[in-house]
C-alpha positions as CSV (number, residue, x, y, z in Angstrom):
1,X,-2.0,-19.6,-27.0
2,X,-1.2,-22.2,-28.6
3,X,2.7,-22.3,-29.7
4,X,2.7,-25.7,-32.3
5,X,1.7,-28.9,-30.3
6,X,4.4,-31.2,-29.7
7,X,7.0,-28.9,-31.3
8,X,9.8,-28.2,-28.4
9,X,7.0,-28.4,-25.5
10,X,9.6,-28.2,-23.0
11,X,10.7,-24.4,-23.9
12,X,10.5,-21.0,-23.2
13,X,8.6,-19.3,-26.0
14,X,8.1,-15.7,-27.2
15,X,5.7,-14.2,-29.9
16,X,7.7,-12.1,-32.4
17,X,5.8,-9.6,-34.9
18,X,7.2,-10.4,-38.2
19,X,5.5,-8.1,-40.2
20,X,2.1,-6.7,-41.8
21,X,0.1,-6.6,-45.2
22,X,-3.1,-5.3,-46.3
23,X,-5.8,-7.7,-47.0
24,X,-6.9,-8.1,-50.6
25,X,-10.4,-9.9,-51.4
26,X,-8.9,-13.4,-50.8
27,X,-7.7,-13.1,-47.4
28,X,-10.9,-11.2,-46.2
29,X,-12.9,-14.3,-48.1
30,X,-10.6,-16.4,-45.7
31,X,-11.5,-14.5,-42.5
32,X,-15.6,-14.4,-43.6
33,X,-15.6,-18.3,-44.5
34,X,-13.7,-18.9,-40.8
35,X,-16.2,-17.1,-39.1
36,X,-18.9,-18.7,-40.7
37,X,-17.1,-21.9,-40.0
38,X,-16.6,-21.3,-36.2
39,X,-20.3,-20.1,-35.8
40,X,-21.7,-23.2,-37.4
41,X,-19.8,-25.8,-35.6
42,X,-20.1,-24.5,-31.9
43,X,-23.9,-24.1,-32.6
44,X,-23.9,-27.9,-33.3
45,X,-23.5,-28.2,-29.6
46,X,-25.9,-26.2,-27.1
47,X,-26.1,-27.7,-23.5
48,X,-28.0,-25.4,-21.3
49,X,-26.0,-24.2,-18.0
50,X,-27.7,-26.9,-15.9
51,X,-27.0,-29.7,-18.5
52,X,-23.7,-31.7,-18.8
53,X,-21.6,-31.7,-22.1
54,X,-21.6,-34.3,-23.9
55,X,-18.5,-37.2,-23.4
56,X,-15.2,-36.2,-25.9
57,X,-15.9,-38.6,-28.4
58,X,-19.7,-37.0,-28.9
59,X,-19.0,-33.9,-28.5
60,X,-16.1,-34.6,-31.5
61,X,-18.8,-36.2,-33.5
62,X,-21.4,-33.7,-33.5
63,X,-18.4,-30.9,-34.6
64,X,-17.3,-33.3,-37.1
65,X,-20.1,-33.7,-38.6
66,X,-20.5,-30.1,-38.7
67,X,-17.3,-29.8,-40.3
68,X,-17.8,-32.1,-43.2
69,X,-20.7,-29.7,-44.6
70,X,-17.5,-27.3,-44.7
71,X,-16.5,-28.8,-47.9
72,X,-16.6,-27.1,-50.9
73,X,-16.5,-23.6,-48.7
74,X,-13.8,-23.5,-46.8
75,X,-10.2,-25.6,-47.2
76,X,-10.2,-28.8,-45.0
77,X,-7.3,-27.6,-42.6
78,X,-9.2,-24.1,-41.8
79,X,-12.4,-26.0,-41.1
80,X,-10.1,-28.1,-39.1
81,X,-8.8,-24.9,-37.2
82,X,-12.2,-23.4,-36.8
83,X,-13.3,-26.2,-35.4
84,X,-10.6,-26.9,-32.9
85,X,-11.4,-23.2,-31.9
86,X,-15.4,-23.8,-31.2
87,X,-14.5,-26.5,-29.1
88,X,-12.2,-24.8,-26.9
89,X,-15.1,-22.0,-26.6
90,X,-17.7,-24.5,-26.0
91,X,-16.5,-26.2,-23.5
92,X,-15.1,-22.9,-21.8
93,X,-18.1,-20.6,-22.5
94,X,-19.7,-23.7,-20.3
95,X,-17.5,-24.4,-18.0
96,X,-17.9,-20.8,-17.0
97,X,-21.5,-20.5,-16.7
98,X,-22.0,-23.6,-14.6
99,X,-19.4,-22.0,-12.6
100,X,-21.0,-18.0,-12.6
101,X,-24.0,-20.1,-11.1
102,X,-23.3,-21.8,-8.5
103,X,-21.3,-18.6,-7.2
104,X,-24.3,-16.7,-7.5
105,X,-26.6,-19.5,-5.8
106,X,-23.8,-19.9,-3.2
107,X,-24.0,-16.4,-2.3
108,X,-27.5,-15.2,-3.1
109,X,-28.1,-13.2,-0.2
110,X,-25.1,-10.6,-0.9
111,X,-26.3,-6.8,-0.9
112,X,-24.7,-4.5,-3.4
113,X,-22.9,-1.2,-1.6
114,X,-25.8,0.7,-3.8
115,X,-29.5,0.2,-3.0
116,X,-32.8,-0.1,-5.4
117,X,-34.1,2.5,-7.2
118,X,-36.8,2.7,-4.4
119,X,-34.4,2.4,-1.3
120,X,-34.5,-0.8,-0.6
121,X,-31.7,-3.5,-0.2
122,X,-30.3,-5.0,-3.5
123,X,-29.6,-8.6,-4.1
124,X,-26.6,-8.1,-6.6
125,X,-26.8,-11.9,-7.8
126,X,-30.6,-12.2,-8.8
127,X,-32.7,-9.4,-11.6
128,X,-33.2,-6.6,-9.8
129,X,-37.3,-7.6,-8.9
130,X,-36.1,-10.2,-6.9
131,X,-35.1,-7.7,-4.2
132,X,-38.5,-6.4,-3.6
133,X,-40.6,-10.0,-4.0
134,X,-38.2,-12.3,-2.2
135,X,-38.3,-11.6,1.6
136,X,-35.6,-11.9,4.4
137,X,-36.9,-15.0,5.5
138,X,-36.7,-16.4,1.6
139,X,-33.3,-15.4,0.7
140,X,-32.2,-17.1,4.3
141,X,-34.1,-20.3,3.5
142,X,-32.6,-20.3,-0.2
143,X,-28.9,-19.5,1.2
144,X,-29.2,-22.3,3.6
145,X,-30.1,-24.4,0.9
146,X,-27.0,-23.1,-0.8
147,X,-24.4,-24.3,2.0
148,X,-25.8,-27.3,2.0
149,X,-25.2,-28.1,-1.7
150,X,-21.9,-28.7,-3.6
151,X,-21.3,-28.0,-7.2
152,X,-22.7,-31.3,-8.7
153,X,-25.5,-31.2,-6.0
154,X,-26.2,-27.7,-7.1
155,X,-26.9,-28.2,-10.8
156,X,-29.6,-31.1,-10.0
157,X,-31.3,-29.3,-7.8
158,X,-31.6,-26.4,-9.7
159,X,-32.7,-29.0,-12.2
160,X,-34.9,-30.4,-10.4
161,X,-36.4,-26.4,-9.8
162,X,-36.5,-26.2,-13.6
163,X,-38.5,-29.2,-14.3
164,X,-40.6,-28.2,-11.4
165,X,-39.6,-30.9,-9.3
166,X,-38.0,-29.4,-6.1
167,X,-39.7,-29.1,-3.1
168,X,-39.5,-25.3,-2.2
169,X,-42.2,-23.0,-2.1
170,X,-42.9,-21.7,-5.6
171,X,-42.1,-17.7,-5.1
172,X,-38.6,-19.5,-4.6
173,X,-38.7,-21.2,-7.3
174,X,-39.5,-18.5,-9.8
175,X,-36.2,-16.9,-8.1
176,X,-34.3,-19.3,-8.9
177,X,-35.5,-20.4,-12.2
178,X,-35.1,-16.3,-12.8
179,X,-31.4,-16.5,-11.4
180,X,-30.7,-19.7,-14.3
181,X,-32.0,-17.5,-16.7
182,X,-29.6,-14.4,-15.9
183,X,-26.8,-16.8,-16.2
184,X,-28.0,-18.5,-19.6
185,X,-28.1,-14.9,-21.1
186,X,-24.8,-13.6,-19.8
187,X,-23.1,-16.7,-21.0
188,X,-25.0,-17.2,-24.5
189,X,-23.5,-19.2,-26.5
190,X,-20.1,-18.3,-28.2
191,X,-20.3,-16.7,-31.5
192,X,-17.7,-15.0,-33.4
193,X,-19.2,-11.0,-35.2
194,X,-18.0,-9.4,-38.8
195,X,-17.5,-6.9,-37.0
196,X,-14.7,-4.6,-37.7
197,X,-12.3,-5.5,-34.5
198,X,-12.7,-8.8,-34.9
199,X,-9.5,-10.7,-35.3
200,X,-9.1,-14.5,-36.7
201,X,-5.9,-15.8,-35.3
202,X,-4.3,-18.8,-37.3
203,X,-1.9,-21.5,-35.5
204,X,0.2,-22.2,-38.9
205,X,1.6,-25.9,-38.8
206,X,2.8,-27.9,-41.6
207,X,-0.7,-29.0,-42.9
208,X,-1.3,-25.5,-43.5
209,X,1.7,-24.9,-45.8
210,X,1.3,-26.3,-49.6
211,X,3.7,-29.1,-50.5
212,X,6.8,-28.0,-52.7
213,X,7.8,-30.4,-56.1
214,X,10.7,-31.4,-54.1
215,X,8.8,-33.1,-51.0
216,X,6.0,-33.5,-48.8
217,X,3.9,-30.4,-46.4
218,X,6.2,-32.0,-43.9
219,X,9.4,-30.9,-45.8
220,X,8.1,-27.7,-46.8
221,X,7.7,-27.0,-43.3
222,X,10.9,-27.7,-41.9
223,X,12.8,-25.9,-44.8
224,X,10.4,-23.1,-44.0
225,X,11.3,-22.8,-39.7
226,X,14.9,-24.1,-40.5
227,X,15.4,-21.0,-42.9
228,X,13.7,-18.4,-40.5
229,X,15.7,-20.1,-37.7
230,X,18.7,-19.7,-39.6
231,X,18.5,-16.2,-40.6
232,X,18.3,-15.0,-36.6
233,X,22.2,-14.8,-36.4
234,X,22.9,-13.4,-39.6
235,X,20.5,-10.4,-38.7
236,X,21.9,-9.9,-35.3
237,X,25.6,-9.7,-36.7
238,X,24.8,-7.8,-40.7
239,X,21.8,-5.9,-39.3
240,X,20.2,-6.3,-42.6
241,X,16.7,-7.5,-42.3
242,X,15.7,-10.8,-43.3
243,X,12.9,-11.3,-45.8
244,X,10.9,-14.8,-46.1
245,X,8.2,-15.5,-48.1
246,X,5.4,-17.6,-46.6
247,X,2.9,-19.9,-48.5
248,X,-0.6,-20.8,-47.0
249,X,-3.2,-23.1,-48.1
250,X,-5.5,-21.2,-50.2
251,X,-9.3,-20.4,-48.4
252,X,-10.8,-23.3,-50.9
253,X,-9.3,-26.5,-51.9
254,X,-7.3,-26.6,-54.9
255,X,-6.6,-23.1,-55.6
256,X,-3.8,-20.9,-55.9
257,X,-1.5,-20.9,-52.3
258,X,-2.0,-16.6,-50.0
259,X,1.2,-15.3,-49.8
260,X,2.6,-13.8,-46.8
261,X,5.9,-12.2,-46.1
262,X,7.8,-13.0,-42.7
263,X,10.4,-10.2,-42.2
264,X,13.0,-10.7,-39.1
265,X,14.2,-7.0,-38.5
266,X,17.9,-6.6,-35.7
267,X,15.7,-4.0,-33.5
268,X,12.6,-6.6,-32.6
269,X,15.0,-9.6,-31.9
270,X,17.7,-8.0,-30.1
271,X,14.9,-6.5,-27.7
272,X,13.7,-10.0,-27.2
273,X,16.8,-11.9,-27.1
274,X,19.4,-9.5,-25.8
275,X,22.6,-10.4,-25.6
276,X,22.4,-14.1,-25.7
277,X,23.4,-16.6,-27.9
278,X,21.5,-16.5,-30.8
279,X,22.5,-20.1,-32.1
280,X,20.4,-21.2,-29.1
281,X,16.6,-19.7,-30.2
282,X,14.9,-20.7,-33.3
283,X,11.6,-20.3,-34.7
284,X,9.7,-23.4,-35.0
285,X,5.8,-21.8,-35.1
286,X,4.3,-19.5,-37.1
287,X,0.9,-17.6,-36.6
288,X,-1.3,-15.2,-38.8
289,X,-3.4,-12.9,-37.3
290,X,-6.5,-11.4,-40.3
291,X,-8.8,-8.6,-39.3
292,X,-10.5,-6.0,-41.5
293,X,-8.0,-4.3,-42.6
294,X,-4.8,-6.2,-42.7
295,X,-2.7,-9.6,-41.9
296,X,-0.1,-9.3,-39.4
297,X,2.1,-12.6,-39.4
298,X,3.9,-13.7,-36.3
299,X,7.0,-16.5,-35.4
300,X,7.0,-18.1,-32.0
301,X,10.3,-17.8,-30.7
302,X,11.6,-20.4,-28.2
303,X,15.1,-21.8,-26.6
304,X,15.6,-24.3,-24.2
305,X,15.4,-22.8,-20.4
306,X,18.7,-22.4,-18.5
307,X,18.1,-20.1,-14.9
308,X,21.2,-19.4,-13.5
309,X,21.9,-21.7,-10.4
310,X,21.5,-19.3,-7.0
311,X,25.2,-20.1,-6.1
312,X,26.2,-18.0,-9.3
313,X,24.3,-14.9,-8.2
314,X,25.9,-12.1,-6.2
315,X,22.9,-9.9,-4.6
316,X,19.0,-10.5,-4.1
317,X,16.6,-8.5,-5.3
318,X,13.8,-8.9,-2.4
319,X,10.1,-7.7,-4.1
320,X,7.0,-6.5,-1.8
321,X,4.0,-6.5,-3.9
322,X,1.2,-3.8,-2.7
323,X,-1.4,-1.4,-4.4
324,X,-0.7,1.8,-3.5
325,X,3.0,1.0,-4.4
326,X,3.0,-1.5,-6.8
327,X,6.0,-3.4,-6.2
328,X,9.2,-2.1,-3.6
329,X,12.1,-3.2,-4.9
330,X,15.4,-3.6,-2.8
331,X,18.7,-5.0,-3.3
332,X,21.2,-6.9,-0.7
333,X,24.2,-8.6,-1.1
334,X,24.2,-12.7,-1.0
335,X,26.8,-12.7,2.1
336,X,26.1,-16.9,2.5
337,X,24.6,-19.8,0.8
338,X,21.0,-20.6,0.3
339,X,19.8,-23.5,1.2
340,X,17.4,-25.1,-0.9
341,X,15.9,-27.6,1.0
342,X,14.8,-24.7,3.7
343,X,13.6,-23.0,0.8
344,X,11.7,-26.2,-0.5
345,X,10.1,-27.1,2.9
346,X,9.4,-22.9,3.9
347,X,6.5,-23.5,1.1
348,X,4.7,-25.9,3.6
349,X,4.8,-23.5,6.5
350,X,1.7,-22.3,8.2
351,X,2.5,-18.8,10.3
352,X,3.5,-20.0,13.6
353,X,6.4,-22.0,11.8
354,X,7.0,-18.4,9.9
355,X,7.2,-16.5,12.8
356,X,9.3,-18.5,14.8
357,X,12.0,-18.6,11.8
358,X,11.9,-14.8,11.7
359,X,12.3,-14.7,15.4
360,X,15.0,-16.9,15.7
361,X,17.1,-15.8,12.6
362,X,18.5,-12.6,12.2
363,X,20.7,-10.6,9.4
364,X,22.0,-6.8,9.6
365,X,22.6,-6.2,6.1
366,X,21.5,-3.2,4.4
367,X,20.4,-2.8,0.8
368,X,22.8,-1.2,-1.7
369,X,20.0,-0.1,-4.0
370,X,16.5,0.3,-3.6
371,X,13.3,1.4,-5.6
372,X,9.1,2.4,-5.1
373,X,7.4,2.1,-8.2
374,X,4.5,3.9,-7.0
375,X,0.6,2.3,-8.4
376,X,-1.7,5.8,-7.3
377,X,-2.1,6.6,-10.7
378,X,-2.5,3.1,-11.9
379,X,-5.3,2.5,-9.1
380,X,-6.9,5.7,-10.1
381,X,-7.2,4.9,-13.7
382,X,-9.1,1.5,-12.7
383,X,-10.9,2.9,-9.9
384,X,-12.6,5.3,-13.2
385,X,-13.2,2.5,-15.5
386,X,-14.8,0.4,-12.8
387,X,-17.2,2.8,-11.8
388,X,-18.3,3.1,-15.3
389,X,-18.7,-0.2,-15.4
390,X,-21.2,-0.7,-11.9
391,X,-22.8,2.3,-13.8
392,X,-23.6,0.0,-16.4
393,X,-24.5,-2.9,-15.2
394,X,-26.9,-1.2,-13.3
395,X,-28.3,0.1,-16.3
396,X,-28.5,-3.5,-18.0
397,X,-29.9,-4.7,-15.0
398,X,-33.1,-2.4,-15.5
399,X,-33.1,-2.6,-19.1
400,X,-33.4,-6.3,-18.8
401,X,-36.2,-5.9,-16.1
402,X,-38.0,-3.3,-18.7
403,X,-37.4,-6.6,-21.2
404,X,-38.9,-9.3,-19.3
405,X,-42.0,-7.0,-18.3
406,X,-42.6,-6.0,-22.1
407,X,-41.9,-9.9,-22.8
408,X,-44.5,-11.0,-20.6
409,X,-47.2,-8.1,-22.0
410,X,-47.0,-9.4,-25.3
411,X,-46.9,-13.5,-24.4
412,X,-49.8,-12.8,-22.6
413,X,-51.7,-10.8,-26.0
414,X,-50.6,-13.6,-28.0
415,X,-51.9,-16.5,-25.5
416,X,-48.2,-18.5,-24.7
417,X,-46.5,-18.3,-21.6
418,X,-44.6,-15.3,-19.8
419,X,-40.9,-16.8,-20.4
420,X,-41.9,-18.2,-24.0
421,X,-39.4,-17.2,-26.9
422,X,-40.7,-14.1,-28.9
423,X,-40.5,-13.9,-32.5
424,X,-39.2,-10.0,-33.0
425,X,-40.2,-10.2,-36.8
426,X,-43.9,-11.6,-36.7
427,X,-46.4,-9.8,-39.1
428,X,-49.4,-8.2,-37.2
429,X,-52.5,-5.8,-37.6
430,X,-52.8,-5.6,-34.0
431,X,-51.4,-1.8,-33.3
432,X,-50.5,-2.4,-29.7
433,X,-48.8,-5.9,-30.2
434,X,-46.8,-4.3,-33.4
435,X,-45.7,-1.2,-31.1
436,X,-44.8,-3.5,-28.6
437,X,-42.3,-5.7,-30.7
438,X,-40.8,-2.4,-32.1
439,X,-40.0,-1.3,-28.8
440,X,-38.4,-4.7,-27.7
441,X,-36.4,-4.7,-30.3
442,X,-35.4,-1.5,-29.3
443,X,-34.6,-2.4,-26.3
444,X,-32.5,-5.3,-27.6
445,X,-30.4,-3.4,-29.6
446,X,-30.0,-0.8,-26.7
447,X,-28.8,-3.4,-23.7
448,X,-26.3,-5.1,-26.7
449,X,-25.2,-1.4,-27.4
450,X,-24.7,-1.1,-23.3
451,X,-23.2,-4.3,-23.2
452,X,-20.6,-3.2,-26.2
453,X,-19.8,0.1,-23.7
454,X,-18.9,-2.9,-21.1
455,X,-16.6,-4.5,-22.4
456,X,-14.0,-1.5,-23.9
457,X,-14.1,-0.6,-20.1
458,X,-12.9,-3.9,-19.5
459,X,-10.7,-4.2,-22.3
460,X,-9.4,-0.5,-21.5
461,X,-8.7,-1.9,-17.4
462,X,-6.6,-5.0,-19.0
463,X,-4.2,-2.8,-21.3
464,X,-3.6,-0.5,-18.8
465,X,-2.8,-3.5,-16.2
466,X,-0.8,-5.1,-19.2
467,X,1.1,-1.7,-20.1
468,X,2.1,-0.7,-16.5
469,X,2.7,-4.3,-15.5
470,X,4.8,-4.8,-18.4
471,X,6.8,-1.6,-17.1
472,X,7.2,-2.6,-13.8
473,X,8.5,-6.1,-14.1
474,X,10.9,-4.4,-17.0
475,X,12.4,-2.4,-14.1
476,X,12.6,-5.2,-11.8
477,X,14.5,-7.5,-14.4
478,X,17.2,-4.9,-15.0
479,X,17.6,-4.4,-11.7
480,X,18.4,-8.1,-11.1
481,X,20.7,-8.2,-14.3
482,X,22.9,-5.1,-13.0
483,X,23.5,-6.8,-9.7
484,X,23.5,-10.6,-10.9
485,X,20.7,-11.1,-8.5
486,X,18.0,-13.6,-8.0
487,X,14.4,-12.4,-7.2
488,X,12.7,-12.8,-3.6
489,X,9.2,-13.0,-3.4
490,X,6.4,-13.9,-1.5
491,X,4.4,-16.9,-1.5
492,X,1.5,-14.4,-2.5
493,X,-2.2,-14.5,-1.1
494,X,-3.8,-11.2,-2.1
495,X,-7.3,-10.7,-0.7
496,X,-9.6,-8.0,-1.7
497,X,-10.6,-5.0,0.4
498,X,-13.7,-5.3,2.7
499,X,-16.2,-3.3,2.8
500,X,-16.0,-1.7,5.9
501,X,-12.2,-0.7,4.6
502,X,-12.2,3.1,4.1
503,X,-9.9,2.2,0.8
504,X,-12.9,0.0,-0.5
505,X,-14.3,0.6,-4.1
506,X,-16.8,-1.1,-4.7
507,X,-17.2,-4.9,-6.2
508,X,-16.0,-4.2,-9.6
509,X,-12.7,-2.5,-8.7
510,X,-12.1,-5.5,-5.8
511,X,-12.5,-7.8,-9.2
512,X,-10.6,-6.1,-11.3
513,X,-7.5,-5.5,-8.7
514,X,-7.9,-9.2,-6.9
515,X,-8.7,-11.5,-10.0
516,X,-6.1,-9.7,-12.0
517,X,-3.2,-8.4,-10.1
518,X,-3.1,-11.1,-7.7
519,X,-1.7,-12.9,-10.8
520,X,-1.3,-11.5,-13.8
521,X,1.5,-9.7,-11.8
522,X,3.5,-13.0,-10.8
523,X,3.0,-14.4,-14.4
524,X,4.1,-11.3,-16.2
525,X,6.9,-10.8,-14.0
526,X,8.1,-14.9,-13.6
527,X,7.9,-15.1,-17.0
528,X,9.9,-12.3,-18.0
529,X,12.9,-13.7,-15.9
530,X,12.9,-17.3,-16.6
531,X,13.2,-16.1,-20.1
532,X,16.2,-14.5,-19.2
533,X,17.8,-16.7,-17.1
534,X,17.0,-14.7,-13.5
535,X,16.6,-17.4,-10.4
536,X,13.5,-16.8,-8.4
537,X,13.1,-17.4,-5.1
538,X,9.8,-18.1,-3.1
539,X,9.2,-17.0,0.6
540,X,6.4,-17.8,3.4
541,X,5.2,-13.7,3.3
542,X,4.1,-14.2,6.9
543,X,4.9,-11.6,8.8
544,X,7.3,-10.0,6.3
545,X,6.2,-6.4,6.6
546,X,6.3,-6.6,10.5
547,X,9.7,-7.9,11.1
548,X,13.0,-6.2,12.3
549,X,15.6,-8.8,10.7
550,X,18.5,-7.2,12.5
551,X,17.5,-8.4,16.0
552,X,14.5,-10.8,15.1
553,X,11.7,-9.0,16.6
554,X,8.3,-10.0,14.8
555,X,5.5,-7.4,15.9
556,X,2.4,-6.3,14.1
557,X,2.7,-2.7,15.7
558,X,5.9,-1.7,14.3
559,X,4.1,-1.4,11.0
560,X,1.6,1.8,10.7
561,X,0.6,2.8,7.4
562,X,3.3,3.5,5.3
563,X,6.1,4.0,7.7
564,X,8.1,1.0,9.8
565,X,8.9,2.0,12.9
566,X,11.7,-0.6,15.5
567,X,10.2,-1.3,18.7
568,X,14.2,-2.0,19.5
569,X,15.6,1.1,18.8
570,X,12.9,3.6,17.2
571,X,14.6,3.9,13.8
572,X,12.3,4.4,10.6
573,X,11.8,2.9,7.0
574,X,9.1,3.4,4.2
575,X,7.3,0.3,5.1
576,X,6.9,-1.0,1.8
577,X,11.0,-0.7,1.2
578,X,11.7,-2.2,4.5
579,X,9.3,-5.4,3.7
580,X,11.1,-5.7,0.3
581,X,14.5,-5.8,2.6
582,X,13.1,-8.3,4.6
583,X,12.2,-10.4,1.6
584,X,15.7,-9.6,0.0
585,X,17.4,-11.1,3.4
586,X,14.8,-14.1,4.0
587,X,17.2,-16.2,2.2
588,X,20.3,-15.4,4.1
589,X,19.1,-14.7,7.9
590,X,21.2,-16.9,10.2
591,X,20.8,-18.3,13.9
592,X,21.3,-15.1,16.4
593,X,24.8,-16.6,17.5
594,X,26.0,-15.9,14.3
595,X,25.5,-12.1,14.2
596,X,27.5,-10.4,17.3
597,X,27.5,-6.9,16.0
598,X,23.7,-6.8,14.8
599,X,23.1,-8.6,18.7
600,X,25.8,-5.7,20.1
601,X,24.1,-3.2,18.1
């Protein structure tokens, strides 16, 4: 998101919502002519998956050029953030393709958990066809070829397959040139739908703000931030909401300014900035946000960072990260000093190094408070949305196969070639070719309707990550702020479940749980306590969940399941709060000759 380039780069920023309006026939005339805007300018610039964008400066020309037959239409400085927008999509909507195929390519001979309709084994990364025509000894020729290719390698030679070039048998080739056209249609080219939950967000900076009598945009900008900024502490102390009223450049040149009105209310900063000084936030970005229906406007909040120095914190909040239990939270007290440059050269350490510091060093502290913030239900909930999605993209899957078969049927009546671009609305007296086109366009509109019924599952597994995320790391901060504690975490690597795992789910949930909690997690929760000033501290998470700190004895068997058992003296822990106690002590363990009770014990 971007937060006003070169404005304060250096700080921590928030999003604060500042209030809403309905639209009125100018606004939604704004939205309409942005859309329009974006849509034109990224189609200016098409590469296929296999072909390389074009340098900065052409790729900047051909938009530009777009851009200028804006004018008239659309205001200069909404072209300008339209276009700024296509680009980013462009390169991205690219950048991922190129990327979708060569991890399909890399790993074309992976079988999906669920066979073909007919039985038979199902290459998840080519159309569904593919797994009866290509045989065992193909796919292993093709996935050697694979290995032996890196990224740029990969792109020419499935450009040299394209152009008919390559030197592999041709029922190989047609895989191939079949898998490049999977990938072109998952990643079509960005475009931006009228559609009713479609939301143009607007990046207000001082070119988008009409200059006042008295100055320049420039001026009128400042005065606008500097008021907003200024208003922060008044609200905080008189509790009376601030109201601001914001001027934006008008959808077309040279007519009347859209009126917006910012209001800063005591309940939505308080929650954001607590107790803290206000003096020290202000509210240098602005961003509007237009759909159907209404325009919410937003201020970007930001302050300088200051994390409180570890020698100023009391306890340590140790977290263990899981699935089944989200995160285990437990809290020590700091009984010594850190030292940073362990902490600093504990990054580079491989597991023997790991191991032998948990062996060696020792601590028999207990935790004076301790919490599971259990994930079943959370798991559960995803578990249900990703089988609705496998569900589907089975079903796209054969719809498309149903596609290319009716595609071919009618190339063939009408004399082009089997992969040759169909025109849906052609005029014909030929009853079979006309029944034929209805159906395909049938068929089109029911994959896009499929495809629609994909992504609210995917949307739906993201806000329930976000909500129960945004709970969890909620908890963890006020734990840390009661005890004037600094967080200890791992150095985290989460891998997904194999398939042999009894816990495994299938591909879709291993996605969803290992693309996003591996790090939306850390972000969400990092982010939450360098905004408030919370030290964090990073561990090695070797052999964390396996160690007895109080007499140093690293051993995979004391940990079964949920429960820790000592090998020293049989006593027993939740295993997820006893890795979280390890974490919490990592910091602080000492040399064995240091600790004569825990040894005595």
């Amino acid at each position: 998101m971007a937060y006003g380039k070169g404005t304060r780069t250096n700080d921590d920023k928030r999003m604060i919502p500042l209030g809403t309006m309905a639209v009125d026939a100018r606004w939604l005339h704004l939205r309409s002519e942005w859309i329009a805007a974006a849509n034109l300018i990224a189609e200016r610039i098409r590469p296929t998956v296999l072909e390389d964008l074009p340098s900065g400066k052409a790729l900047d020309a051909a938009m530009l050029a777009a851009q200028a037959e804006l004018k008239g239409r659309l205001n200069s400085v909404w072209a300008e953030k339209a276009r700024i927008t296509a680009k980013s999509a462009v390169i991205e909507r690219h950048k991922r393709a190129r990327a979708n195929l060569f991890g399909r390519f890399r790993h074309i001979d992976t079988v999906g958990d669920r066979p073909c309709a007919d039985g038979t084994r199902r290459l998840v990364n080519l159309p569904e066809e593919w797994s009866q025509r290509l045989s065992d000894t193909d796919v292993a020729a093709l996935k050697t070829l694979a290995e032996a290719l890196d990224f740029q390698g990969t792109m020419a030679f499935l450009q040299k397959v394209q152009d008919g070039r390559a030197n592999i048998p041709s029922l190989q080739a047609e895989a191939l040139r079949a898998l490049v056209a999977t990938v072109e249609q998952k990643f079509r080219h960005p475009s931006w739908q009228e559609s009713d939950d479609t939301v143009v967000q607007l990046h207000l900076d001082y070119r988008c703000v009409p200059a006042s009598d008295a100055g320049t945009n420039k001026t009128t900008w400042r005065a606008l931030t500097q008021r907003l900024t200024e208003a922060v502490p008044a609200v905080l102390v008189e509790g009376k909401p601030a109201r601001v009223p914001v001027l934006v450049a008008a959808p077309v040149a040279r007519q009347a300014p859209l009126v917006v009105r910012a209001v800063l209310r005591r309940e939505g900063l308080r929650r954001l900035l607590g107790d803290k000084d206000p003096t020290a936030f202000a509210i240098g970005s602005l961003c509007l946000e237009i759909s159907k229906t209404r325009v919410a406007i937003k201020g970007v909040v930001s302050k300088t960072p200051r994390v409180k120095p570890l020698a100023e914190v009391t306890h340590l909040v140790g977290r263990d990260f899981g699935y089944r239990n989200t995160v285990a939270l437990a809290v020590v007290a700091k009984d010594g000093t850190i030292d940073p440059g362990l902490l600093t050269e504990a990054r580079t350490w491989g597991k023997q190094r790991a191991k032998q510091h948990l062996s060696d060093n020792i601590h028999a502290g207990a935790p004076v408070a301790a919490t599971v913030l259990d994930g079943a239900d959370f798991l559960k909930a995803i578990a249900g949305h990703c089988e609705r999605i496998d569900a589907l993209r089975s079903e796209i899957d054969r719809t498309y196969n149903r596609i290319q078969a009716l595609k071919a049927n009618i190339n063939r009546l009408l004399g082009h070639a089997a992969d040759a671009l169909v025109d849906l609305e052609q005029q014909t007296s030929d009853a079979k070719l006309a029944a034929w086109l209805k159906r395909l366009r049938r068929l089109l509109a029911y994959v896009g309707r499929l495809k629609e019924q994909r992504r609210r599952a995917y949307r739906a597994i993201e806000g329930i990550k976000k909500s129960w995320f945004g709970y969890v790391s909620s908890q963890e901060l006020e734990l840390a702020r009661t005890w004037n504690a600094a967080v200890v975490r791992e150095d985290l690597t989460v891998v997904a479940e194999e398939k042999e795992s009894p816990t495994y789910k299938g591909r879709t949930f291993n996605k969803m749980i290992a693309h996003g909690a591996k790090g939306q997690y850390i972000r969400r929760a990092s982010d939450k306590l360098r905004w408030n000033g919370i030290p964090e501290v990073v561990v090695p998470s070797f052999w964390t969940s396996c160690t007895d700190v109080r007499f140093g004895v690293v051993d995979t068997r004391q940990r079964r399941g949920a429960v820790f058992t000592a090998r020293a003296d049989g006593a027993c822990w939740d295993a997820d709060l006893h890795a979280a106690q390890t974490l919490a002590l990592w910091p602080v363990l000492r040399p064995k000759s240091d600790h004569p009770v825990a040894l005595a014990a």
